[in-house]
FIVEX-325501 format. One record per residue: z, x, y of N, C-alpha, C, CB in turn; residue in one letter. Coordinates in steps of 0.1 Angstrom, whole numbers, plus 5000, padded with zeros to 4 digits. Glycine has a CB too. Layout:
BEGIN
PT   n.c3   n.c1   n.c2   ca.c3   ca.c1   ca.c2   c.c3   c.c1   c.c2   cb.c3   cb.c1   cb.c2   residuo
PT      Z      X      Y       Z       X       Y      Z      X      Y       Z       X       Y         a
...
end
This chain:
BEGIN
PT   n.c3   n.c1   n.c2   ca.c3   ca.c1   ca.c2   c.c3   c.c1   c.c2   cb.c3   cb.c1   cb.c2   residuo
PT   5000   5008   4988    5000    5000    5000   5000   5009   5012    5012    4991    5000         x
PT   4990   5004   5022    4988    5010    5033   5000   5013   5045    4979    5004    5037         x
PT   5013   4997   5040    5021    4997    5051   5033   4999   5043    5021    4984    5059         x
PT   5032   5009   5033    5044    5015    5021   5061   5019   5033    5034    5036    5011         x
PT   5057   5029   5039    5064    5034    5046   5067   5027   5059    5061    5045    5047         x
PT   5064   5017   5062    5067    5011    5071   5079   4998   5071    5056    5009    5076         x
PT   5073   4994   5060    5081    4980    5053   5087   4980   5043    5074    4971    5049         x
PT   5100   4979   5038    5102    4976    5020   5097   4970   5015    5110    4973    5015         x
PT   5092   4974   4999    5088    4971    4991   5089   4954   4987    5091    4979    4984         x
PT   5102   4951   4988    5108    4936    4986   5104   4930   4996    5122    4934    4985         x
PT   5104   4933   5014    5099    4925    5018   5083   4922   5016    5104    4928    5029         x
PT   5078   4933   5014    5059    4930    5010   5055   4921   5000    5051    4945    5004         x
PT   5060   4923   4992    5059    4916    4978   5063   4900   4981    5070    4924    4968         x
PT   5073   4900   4984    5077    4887    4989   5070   4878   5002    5089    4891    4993         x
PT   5063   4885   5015    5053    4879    5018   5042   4880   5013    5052    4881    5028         x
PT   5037   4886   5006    5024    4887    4995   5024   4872   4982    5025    4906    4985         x
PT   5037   4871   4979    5043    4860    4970   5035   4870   4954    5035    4839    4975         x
PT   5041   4879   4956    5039    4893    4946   5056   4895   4933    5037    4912    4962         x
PT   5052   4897   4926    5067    4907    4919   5065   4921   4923    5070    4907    4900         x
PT   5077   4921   4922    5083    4936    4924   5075   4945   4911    5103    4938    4921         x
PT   5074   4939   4895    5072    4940    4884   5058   4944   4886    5076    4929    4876         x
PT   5052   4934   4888    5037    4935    4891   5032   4948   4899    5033    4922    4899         x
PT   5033   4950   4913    5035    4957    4921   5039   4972   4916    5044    4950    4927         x
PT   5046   4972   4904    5048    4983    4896   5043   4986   4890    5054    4985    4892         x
PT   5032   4976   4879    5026    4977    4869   5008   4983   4872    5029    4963    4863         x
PT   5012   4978   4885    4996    4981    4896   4995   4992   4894    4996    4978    4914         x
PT   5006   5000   4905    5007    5011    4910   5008   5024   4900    5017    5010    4919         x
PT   5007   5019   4882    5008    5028    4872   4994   5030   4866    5017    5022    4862         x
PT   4987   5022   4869    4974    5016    4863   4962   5026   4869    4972    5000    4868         x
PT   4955   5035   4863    4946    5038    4870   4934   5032   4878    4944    5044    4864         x
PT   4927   5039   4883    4921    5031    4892   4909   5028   4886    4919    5036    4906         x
PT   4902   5012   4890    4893    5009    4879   4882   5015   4886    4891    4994    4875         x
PT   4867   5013   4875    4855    5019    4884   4852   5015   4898    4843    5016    4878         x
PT   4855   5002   4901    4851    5001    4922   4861   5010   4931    4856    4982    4931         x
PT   4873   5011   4920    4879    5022    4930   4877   5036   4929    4893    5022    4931         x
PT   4871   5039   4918    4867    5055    4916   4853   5056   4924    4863    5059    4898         x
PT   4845   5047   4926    4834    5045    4935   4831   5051   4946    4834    5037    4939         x
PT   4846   5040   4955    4854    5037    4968   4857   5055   4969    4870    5023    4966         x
PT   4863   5062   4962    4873    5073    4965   4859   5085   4965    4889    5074    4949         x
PT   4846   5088   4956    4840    5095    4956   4832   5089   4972    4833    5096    4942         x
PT   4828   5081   4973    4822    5074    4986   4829   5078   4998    4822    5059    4986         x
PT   4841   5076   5000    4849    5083    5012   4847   5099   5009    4866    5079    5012         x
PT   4850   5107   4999    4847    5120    5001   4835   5123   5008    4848    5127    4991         x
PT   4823   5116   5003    4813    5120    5010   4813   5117   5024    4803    5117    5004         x
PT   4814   5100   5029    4816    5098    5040   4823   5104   5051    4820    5091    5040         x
PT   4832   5109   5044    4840    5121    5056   4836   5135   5061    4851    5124    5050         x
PT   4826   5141   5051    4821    5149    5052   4808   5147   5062    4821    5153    5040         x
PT   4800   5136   5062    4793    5132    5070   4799   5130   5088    4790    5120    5062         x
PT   4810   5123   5084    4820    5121    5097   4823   5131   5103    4832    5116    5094         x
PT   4826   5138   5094    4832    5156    5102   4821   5163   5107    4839    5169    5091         x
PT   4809   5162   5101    4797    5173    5104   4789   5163   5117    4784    5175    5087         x
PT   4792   5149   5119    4788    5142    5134   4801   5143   5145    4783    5123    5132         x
PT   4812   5153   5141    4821    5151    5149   4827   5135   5156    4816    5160    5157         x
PT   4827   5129   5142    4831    5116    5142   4825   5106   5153    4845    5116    5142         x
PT   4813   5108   5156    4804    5101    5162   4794   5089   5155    4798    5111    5168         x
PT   4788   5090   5143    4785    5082    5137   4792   5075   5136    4781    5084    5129         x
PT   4783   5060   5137    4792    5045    5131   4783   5044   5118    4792    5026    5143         x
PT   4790   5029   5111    4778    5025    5099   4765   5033   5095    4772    5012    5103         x
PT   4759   5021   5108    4746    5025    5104   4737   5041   5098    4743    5022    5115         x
PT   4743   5049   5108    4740    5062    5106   4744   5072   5097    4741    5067    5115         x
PT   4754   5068   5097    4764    5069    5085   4755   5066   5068    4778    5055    5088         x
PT   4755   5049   5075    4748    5049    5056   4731   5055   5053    4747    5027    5050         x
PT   4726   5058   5066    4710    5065    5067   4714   5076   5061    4702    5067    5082         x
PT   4725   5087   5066    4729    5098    5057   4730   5101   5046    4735    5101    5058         x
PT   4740   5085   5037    4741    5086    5025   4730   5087   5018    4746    5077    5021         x
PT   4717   5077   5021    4706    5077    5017   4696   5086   5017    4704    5069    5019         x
PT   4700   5096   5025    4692    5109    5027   4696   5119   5018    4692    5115    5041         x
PT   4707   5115   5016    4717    5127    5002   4712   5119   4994    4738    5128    5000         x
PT   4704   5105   4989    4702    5100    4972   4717   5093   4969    4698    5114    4959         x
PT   4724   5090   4976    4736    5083    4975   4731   5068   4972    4746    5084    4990         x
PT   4739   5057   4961    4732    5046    4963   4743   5037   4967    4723    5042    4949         x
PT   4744   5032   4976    4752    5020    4981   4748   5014   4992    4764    5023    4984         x
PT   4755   5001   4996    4746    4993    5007   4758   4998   5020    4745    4972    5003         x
PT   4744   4991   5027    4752    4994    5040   4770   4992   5045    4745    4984    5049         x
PT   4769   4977   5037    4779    4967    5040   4793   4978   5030    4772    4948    5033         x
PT   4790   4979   5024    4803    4990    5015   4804   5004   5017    4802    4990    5000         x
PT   4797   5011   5028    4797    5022    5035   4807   5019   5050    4782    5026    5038         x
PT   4802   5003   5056    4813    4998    5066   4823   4998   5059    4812    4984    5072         x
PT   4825   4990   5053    4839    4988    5043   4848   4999   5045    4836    4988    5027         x
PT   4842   5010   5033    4847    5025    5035   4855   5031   5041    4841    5031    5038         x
PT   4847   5030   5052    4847    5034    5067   4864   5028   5072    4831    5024    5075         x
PT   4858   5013   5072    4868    5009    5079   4884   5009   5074    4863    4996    5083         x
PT   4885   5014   5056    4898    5012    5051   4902   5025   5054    4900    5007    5037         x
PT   4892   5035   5057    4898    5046    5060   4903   5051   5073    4892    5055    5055         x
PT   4899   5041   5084    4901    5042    5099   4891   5053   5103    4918    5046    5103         x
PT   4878   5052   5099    4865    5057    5108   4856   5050   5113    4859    5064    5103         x
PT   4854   5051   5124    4847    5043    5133   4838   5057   5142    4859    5032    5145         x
PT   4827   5052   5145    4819    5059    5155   4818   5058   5169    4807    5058    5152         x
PT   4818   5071   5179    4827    5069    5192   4817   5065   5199    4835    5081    5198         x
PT   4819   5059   5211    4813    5052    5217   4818   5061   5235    4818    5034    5212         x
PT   4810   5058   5242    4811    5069    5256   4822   5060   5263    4794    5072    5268         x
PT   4833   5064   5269    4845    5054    5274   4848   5060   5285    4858    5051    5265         x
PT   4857   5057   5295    4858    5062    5310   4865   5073   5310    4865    5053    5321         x
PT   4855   5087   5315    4861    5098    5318   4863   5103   5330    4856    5104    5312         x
PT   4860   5093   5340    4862    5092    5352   4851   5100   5358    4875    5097    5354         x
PT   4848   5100   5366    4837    5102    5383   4842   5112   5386    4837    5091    5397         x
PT   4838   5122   5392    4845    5130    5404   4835   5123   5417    4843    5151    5401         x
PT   4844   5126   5425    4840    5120    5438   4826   5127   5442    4852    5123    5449         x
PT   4826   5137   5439    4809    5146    5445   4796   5142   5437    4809    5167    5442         x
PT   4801   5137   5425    4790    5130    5416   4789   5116   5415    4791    5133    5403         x
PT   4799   5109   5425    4793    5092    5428   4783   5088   5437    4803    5083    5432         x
PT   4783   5096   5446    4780    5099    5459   4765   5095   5456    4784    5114    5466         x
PT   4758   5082   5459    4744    5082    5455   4733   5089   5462    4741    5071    5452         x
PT   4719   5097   5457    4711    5101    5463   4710   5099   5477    4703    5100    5457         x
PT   4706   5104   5488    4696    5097    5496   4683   5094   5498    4698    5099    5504         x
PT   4674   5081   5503    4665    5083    5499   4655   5092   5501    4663    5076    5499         x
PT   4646   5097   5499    4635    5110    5497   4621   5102   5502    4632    5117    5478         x
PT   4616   5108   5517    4599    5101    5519   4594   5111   5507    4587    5105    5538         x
PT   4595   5124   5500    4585    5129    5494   4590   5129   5480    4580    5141    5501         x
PT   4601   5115   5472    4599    5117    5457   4591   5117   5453    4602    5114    5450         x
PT   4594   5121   5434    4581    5121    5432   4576   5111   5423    4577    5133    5429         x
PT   4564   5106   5421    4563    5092    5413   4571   5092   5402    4549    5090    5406         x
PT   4573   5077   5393    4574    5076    5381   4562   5079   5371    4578    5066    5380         x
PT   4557   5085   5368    4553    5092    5357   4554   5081   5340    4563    5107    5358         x
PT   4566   5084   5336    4572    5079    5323   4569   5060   5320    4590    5082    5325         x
PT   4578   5052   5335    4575    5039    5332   4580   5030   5323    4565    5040    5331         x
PT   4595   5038   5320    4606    5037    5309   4597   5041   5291    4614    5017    5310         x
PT   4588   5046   5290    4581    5049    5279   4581   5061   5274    4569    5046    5280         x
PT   4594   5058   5264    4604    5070    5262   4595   5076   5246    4624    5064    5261         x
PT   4585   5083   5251    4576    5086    5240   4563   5098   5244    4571    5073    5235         x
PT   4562   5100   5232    4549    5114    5236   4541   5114   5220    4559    5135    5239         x
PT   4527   5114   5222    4524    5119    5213   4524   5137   5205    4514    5115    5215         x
PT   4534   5142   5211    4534    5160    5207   4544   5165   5212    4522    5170    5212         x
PT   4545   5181   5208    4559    5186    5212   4552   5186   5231    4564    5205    5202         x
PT   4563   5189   5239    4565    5191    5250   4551   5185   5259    4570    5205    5250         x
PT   4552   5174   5260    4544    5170    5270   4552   5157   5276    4529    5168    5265         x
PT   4568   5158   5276    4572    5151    5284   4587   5154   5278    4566    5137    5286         x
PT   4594   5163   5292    4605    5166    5295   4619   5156   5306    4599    5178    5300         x
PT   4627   5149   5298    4638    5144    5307   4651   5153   5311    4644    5132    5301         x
PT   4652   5152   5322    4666    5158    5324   4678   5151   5332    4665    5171    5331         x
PT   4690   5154   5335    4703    5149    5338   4710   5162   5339    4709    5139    5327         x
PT   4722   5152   5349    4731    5162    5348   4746   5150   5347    4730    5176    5362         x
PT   4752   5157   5339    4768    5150    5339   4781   5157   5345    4772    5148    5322         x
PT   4791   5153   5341    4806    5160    5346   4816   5159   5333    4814    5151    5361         x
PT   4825   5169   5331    4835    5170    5324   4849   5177   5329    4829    5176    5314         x
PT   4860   5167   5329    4866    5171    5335   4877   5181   5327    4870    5160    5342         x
PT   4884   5192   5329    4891    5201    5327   4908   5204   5336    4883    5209    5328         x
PT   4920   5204   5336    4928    5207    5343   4924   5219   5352    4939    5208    5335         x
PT   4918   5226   5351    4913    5233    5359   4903   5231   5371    4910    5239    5351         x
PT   4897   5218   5366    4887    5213    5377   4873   5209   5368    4884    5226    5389         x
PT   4864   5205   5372    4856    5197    5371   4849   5210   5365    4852    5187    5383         x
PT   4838   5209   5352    4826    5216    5351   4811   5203   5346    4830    5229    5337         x
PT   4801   5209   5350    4782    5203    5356   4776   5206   5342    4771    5216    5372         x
PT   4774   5202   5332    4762    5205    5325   4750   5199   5328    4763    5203    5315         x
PT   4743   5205   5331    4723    5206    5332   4722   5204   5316    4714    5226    5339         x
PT   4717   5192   5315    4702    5190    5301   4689   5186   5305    4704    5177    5289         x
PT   4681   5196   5296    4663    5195    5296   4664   5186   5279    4653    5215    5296         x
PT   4657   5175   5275    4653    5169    5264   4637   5169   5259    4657    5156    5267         x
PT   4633   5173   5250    4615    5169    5246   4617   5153   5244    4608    5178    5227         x
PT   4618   5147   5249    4613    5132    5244   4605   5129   5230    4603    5128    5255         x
PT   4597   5139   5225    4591    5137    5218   4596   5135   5205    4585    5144    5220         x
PT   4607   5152   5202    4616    5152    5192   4629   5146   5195    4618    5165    5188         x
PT   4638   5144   5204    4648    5141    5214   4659   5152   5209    4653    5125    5213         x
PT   4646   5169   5211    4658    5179    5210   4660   5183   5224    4655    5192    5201         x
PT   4673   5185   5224    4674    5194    5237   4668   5211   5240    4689    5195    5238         x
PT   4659   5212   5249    4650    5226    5251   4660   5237   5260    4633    5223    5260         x
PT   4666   5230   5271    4672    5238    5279   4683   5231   5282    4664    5241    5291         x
PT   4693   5238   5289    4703    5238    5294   4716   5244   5304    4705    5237    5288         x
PT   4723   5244   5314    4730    5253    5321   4744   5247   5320    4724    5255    5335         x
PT   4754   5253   5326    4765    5249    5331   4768   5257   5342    4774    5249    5324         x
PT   4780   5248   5350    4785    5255    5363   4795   5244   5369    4771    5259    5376         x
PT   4806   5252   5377    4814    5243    5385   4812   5237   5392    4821    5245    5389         x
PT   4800   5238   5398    4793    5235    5413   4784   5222   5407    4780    5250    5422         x
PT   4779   5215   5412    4765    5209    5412   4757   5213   5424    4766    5194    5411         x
PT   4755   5226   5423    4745    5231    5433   4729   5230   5433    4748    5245    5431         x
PT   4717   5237   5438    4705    5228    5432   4695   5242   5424    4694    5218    5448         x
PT   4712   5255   5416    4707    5260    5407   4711   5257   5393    4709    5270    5409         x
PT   4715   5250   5394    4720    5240    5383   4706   5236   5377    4729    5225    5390         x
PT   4705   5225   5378    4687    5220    5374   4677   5227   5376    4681    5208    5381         x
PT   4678   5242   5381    4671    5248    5382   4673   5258   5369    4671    5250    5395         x
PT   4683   5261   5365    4687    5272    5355   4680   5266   5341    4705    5274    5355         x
PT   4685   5250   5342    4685    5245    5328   4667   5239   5327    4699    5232    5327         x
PT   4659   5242   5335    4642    5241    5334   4638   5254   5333    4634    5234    5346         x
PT   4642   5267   5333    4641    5276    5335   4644   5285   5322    4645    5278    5345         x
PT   4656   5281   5315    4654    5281    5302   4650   5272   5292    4663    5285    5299         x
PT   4641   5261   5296    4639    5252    5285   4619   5261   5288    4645    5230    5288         x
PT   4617   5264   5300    4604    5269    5300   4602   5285   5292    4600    5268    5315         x
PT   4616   5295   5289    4613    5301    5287   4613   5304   5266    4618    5308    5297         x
PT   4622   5292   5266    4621    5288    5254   4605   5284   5243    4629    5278    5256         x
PT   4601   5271   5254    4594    5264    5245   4577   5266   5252    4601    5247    5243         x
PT   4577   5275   5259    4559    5278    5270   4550   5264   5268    4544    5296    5261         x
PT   4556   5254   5282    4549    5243    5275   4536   5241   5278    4555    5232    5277         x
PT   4530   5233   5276    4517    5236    5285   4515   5228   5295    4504    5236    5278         x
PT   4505   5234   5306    4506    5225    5321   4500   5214   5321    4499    5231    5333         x
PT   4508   5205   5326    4506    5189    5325   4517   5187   5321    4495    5183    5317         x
PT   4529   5195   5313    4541    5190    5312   4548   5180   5319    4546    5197    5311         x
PT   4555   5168   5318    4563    5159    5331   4576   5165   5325    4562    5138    5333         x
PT   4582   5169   5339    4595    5169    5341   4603   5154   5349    4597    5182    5347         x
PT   4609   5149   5338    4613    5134    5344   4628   5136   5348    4612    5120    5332         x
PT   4633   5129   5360    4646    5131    5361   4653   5113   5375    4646    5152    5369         x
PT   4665   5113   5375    4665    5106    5386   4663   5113   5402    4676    5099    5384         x
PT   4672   5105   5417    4668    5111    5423   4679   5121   5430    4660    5104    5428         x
PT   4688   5126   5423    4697    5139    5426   4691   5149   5432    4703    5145    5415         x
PT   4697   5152   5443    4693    5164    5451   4692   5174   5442    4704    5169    5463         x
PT   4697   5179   5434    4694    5189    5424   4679   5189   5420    4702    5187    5413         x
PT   4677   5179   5417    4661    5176    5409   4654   5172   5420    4659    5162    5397         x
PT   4657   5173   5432    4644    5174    5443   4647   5188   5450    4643    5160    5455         x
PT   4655   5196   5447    4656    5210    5454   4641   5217   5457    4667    5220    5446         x
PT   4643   5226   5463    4630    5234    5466   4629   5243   5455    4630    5243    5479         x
PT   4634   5249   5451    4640    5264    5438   4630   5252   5424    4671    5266    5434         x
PT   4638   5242   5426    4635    5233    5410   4617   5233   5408    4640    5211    5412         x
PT   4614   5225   5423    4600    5221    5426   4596   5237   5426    4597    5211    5440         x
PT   4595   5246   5434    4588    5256    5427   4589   5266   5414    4588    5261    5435         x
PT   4593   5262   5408    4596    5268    5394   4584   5259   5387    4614    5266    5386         x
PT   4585   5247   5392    4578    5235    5385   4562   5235   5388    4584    5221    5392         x
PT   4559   5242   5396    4545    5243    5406   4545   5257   5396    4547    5244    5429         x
PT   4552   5265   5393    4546    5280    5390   4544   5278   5372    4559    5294    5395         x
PT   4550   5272   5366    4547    5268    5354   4537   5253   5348    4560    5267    5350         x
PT   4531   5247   5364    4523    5235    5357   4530   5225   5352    4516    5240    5345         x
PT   4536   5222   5357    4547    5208    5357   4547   5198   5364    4560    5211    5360         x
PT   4545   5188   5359    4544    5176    5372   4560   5167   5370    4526    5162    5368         x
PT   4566   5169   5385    4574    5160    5380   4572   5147   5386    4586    5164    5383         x
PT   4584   5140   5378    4583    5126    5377   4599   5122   5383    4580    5121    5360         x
PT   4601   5111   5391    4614    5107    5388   4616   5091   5386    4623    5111    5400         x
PT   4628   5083   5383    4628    5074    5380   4631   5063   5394    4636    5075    5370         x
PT   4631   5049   5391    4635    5042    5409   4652   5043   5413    4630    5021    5410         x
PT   4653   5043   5428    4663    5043    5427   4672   5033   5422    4665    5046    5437         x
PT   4681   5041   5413    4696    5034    5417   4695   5026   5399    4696    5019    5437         x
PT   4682   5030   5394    4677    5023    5379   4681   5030   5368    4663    5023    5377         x
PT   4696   5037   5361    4698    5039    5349   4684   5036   5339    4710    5032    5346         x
PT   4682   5023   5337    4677    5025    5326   4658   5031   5326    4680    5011    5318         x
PT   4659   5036   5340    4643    5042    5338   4643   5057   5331    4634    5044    5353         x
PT   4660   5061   5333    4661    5072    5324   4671   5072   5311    4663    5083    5332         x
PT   4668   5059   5307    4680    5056    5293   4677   5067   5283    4679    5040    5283         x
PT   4667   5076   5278    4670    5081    5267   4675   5098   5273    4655    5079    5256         x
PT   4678   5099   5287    4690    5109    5287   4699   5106   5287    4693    5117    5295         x
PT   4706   5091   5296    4717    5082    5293   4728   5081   5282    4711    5073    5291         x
PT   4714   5082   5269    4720    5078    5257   4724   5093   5253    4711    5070    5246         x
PT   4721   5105   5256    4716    5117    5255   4731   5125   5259    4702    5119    5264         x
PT   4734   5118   5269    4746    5121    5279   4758   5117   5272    4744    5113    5294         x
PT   4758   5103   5272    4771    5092    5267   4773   5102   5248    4762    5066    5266         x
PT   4763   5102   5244    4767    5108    5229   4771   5121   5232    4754    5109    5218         x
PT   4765   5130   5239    4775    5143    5242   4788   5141   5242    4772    5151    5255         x
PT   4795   5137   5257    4805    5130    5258   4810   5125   5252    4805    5126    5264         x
PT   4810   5117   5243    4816    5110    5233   4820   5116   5222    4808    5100    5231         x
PT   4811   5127   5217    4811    5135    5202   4819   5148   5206    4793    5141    5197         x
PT   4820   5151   5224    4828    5170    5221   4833   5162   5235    4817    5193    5222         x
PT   4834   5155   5240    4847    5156    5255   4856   5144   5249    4839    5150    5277         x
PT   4856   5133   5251    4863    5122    5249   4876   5124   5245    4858    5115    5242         x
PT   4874   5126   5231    4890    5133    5222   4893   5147   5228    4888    5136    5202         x
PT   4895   5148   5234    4899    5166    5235   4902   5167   5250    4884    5179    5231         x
PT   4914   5176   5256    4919    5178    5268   4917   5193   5266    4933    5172    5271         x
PT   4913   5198   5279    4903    5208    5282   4916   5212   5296    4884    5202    5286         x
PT   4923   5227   5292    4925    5235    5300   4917   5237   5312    4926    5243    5295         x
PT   4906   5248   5306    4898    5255    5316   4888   5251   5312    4899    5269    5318         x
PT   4881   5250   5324    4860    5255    5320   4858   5258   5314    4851    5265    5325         x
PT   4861   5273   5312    4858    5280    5298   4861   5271   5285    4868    5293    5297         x
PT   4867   5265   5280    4873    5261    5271   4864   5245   5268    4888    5262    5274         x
PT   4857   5239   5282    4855    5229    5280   4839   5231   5280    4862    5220    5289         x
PT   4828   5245   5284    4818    5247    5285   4815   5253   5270    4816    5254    5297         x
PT   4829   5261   5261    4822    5264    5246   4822   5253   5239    4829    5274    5236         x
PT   4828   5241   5238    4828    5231    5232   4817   5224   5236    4838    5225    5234         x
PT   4810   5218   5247    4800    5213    5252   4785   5221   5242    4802    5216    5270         x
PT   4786   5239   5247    4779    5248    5242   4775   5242   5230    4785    5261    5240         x
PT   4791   5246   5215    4790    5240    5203   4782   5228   5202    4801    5237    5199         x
PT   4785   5221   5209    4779    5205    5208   4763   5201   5208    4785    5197    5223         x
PT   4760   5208   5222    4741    5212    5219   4738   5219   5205    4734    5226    5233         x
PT   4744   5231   5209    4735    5238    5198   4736   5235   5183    4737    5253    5199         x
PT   4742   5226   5178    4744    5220    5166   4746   5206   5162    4752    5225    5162         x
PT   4753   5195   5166    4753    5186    5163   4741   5176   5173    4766    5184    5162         x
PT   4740   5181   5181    4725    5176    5190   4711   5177   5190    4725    5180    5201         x
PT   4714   5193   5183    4697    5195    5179   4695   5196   5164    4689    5210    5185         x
PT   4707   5195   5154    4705    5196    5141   4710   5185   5134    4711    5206    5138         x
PT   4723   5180   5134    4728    5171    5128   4724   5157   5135    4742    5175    5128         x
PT   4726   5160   5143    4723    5145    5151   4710   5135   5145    4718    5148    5169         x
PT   4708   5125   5138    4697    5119    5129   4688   5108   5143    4706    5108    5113         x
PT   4678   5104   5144    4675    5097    5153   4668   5084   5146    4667    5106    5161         x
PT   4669   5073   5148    4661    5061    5141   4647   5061   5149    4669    5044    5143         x
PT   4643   5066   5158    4631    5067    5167   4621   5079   5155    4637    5074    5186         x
PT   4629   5088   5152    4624    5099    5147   4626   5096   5132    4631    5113    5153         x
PT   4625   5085   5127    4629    5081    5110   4640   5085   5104    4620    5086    5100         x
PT   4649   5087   5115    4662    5092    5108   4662   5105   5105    4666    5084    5096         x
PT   4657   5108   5112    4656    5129    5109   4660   5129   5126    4632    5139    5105         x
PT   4665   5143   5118    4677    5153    5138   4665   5160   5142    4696    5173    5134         x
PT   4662   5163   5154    4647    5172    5159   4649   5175   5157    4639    5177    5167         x
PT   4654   5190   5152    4650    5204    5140   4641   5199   5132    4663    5210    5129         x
PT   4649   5190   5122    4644    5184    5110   4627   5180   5113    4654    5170    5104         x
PT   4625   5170   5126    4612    5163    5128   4607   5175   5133    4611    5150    5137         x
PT   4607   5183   5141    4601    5191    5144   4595   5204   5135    4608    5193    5154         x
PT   4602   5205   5126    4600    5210    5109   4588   5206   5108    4609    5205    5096         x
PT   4593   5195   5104    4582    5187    5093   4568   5181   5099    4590    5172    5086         x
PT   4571   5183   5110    4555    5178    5121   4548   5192   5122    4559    5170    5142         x
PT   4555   5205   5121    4550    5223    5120   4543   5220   5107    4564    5238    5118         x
PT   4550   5216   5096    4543    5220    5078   4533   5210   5080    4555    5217    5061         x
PT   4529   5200   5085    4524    5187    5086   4507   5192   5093    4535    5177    5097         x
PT   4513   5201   5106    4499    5203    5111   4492   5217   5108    4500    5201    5125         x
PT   4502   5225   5099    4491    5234    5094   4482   5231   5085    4495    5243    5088         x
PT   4479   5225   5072    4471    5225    5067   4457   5219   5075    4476    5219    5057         x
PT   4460   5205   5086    4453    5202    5094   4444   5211   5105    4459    5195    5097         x
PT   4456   5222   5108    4446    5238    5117   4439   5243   5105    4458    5254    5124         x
PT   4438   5245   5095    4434    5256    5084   4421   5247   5085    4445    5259    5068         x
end
């Protein structure tokens, strides 16, 4: 019994309208096959849990199972889940700093929407989103800069800093260009943050063949698939965890990209494959087709 140590035995039994006898005769009894099932099913589930840094719910959860050849339904992966108290996290108030509520002002020279909420590409890198978020630390506030391929929904680039200065979005296009050499006509999509209309950004953007794009004001969802991009970071390495310093809150963030975001992370857009994985299998896919 789950509420063993909380309640006596006599009283449980007695609001259950149970014997004591019974109750004993249970608890001697090995466990039949739905519970040997149940008990191999959570080992694995947890292992799943731990490797999404308890971000997966259900769903993704049971896509995993089924990618391991696991056979069970959705509905008894919830189950699982839920007798064992795992649930998948969801982005919840980590509060604003005051320098990042502060909305854009408007720009005569933004630059079009491009995208058109059409969170898609036929190929690697011919359409780049970015963002920037906040994570707070007792020490003070630290900025992560993300660059995304839309295509795979891996993350290419990235920066951090205490500042939200306009080298910020400038650092984190600057290594996603020296990463992935995209080719010109690339869109860099973003909202309309001074950062992403700086001068440093736009010419980095002009010297590599980049057209940017931004979304309308004041419209989240013309850039929902960094949104979602953002809220799952946060949710998977900030949420649970209280962060001394910067330092402490930028290796964790670090960890967070470079493994559960571009590897583990499964996508239903991408057939339930993490970009690594789709981005793999679209490489072995188009060689035979070059040859």
């Amino acid at each position: 019994m789950l509420n063993e140590g909380a309640w006596p035995v006599a009283e449980m039994c007695s609001a259950l309208k149970a014997t004591r006898q019974g109750y004993c005769a249970r608890r001697g009894r090995p466990p039949g096959a739905r519970g040997r099932r149940d008990a191999e099913l959570s080992a694995k589930i947890s292992e799943i849990c731990a490797a999404s840094r308890g971000v997966y719910g259900a769903p993704k959860v049971f896509a995993e199972l089924r990618r391991a050849g696991v056979r069970t339904s959705r509905k008894r992966a919830a189950r699982v889940m839920r007798d064992n108290g795992w649930a998948g996290t969801t982005e919840g108030g980590a509060g604003r700093p005051r320098s990042a509520a502060k909305p854009a002002a408007p720009q005569a020279d933004a630059a079009p929407d491009l995208v058109r909420r059409d969170f898609s590409a036929d190929g690697p890198d011919r359409a780049w989103f970015a963002d920037i978020t906040y994570v707070r630390a007792h020490q003070g506030w630290i900025y992560p800069a993300v660059v995304m391929d839309i295509w795979s929904r891996g993350i290419v680039g990235w920066s951090m800093a205490p500042r939200m200065g306009a080298e910020l979005a400038d650092d984190a296009l600057r290594m996603a260009i020296a990463r992935r050499r995209p080719p010109r006509g690339c869109i860099h999509h973003s909202d309309h943050g001074s950062q992403h209309a700086s001068l440093p950004l736009g010419k980095t953007m002009r010297a590599a063949g980049i057209r940017p794009s931004m979304c309308s004001m004041s419209s989240p969802w013309d850039n929902a698939a960094m949104e979602s991009l953002m809220g799952l970071i946060k949710a998977g390495c900030v949420h649970a965890r209280t962060f001394e310093t910067r330092d402490q809150a930028a290796l964790e963030i670090f960890g967070c990209i470079g493994c559960p975001c571009n590897r583990v992370r499964i996508q239903s857009a991408l057939g339930n494959l993490g970009p690594e994985e789709f981005e793999a299998r679209h490489t072995e896919d188009a060689a035979p087709r070059a040859a």
